[in-house]
C-alpha positions in Angstrom: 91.0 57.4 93.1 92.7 54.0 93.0 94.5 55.6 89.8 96.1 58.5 91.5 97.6 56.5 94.7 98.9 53.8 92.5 102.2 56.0 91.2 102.3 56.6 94.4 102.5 52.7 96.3 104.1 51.7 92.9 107.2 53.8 93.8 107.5 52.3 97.2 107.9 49.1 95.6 111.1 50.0 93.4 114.4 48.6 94.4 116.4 51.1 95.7 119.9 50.3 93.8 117.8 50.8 90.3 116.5 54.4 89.7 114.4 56.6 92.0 111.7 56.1 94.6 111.0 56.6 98.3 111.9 54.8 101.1 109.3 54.8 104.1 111.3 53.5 106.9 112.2 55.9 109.3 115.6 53.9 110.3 116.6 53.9 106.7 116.0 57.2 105.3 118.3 60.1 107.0 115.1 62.1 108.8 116.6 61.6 112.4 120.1 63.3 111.7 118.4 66.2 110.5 115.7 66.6 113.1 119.2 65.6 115.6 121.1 68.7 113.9 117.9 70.6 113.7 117.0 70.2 117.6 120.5 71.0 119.0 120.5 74.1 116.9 117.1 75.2 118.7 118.7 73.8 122.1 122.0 75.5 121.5 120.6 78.8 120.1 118.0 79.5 123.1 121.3 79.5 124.6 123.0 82.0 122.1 119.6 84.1 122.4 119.7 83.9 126.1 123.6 85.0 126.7 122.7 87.4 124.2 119.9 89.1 126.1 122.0 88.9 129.3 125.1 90.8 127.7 122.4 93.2 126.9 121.3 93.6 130.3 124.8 94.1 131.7 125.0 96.6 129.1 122.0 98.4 130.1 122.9 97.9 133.8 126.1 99.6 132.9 124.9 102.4 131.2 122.2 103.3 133.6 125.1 102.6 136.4 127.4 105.5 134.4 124.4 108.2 134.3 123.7 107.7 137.6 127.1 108.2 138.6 126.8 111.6 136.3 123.7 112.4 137.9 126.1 111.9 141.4 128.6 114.3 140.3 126.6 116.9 139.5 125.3 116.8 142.8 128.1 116.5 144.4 129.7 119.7 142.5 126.5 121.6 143.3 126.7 120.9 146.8 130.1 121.7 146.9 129.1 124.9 145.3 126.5 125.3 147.9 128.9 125.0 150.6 131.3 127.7 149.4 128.4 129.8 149.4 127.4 129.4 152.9 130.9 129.2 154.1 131.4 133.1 152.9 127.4 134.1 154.2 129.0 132.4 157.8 132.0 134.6 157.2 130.0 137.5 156.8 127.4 137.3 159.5 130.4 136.2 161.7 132.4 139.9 160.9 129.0 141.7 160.8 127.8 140.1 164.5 131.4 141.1 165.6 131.8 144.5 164.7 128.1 145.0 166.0 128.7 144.0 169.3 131.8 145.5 169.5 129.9 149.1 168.4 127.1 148.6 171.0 130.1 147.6 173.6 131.6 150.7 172.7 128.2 152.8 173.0 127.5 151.3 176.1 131.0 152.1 177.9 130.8 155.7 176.5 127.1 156.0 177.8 128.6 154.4 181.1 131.7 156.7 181.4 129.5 159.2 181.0 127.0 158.2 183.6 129.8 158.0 185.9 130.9 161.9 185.6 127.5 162.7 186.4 127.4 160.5 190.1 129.1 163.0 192.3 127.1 162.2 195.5 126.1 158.7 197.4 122.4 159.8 196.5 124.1 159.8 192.6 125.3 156.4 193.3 122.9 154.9 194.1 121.5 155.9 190.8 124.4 154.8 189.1 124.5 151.5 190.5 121.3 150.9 189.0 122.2 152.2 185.7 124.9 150.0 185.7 122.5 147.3 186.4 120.2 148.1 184.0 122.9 148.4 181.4 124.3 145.2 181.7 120.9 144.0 181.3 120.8 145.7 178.3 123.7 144.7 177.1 123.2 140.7 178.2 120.0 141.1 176.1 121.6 143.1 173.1 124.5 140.6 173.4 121.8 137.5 173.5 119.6 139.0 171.2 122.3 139.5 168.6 123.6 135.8 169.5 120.3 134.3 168.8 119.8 136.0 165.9 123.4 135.0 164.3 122.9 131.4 166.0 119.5 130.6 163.9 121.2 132.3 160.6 124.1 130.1 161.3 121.8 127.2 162.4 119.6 127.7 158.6 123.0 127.9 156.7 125.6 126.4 158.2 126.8 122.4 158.9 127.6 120.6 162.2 131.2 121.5 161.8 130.8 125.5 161.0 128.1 125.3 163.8 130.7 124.2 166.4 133.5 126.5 165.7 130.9 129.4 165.3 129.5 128.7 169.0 133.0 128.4 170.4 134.1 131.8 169.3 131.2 133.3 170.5 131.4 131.6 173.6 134.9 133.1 173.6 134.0 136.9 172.6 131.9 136.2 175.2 134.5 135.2 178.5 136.2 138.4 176.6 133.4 140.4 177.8 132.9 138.9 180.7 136.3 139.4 181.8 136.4 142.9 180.7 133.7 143.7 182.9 135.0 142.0 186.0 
């Protein structure tokens, strides 16, 4: 064994300014400016790794940001769609409601006006006063009927807005009525 080391020890005996061999001393040989070079590369590139796996994350961030925002949009425009479409079902129950009440308003003066022909005598009147009675009961339940009837469509399909005007012009169709009556 003593023959294989002894190459070995025999080159760390060489004079270094004549030929080759190896130099053991840490100080002398250049192993710390390599490991130096070598550990600010690992320091430096953690860094580089880390930035780069941040940019990344932005980027993901951004992108998920953007289809959310499509996703947004769509909605938006559906909605939008949505409200055109109740808007015009509002319209439509408003002019249907309308002309309903107006046709029962009519059937109920004519049935009236014809009532009243037929009361000649106080006896007649009598009668006719409660007719008249009972018709406007009739027609406050016909009238509330049909206004409950549009209110809960309009409450299922309309917004607060749509809601608000829609009461008010009922409210006005009915001091119309009321007024006509007086």
């Amino acid at each position: 064994m003593k023959n294989v080391i002894d190459p070995f020890i025999s080159l760390s005996y060489w004079p270094s300014a004549g030929g080759f061999g190896s130099n053991t001393n840490i100080l002398e040989t250049n192993i710390i400016n390599p490991s130096v070079v070598l550990s600010v590369l690992i320091y430096f590139g953690k860094g580089v790794c880390a930035s780069c796996i941040r940019k990344q994350k932005i980027l993901s961030t951004i992108q998920n940001s953007e289809e959310l925002c499509k996703v947004a949009i769509d909605q938006l425009e559906k909605a939008r769609v949505r409200l055109r479409e109740v808007e015009r079902i509002a319209d439509e129950i408003r002019v249907n409601g309308d002309s309903q009440i107006e046709r029962e308003k009519e059937d109920l003066i004519k049935v009236a006006s014809e009532n009243l022909e037929q009361l000649e005598d106080p006896k007649n009147e009598t009668v006719y006063a409660e007719q008249q009675r009972a018709i406007d009961q009739i027609r406050q339940q016909v009238s509330r009927q049909a206004l409950r009837r549009a209110i809960g469509t309009l409450n299922s399909r309309l917004n607060t807005e749509l809601h608000l005007r829609t009461i008010d012009h009922n409210i006005g169709l009915l001091r119309a009525m009321m007024n006509t009556n007086d």
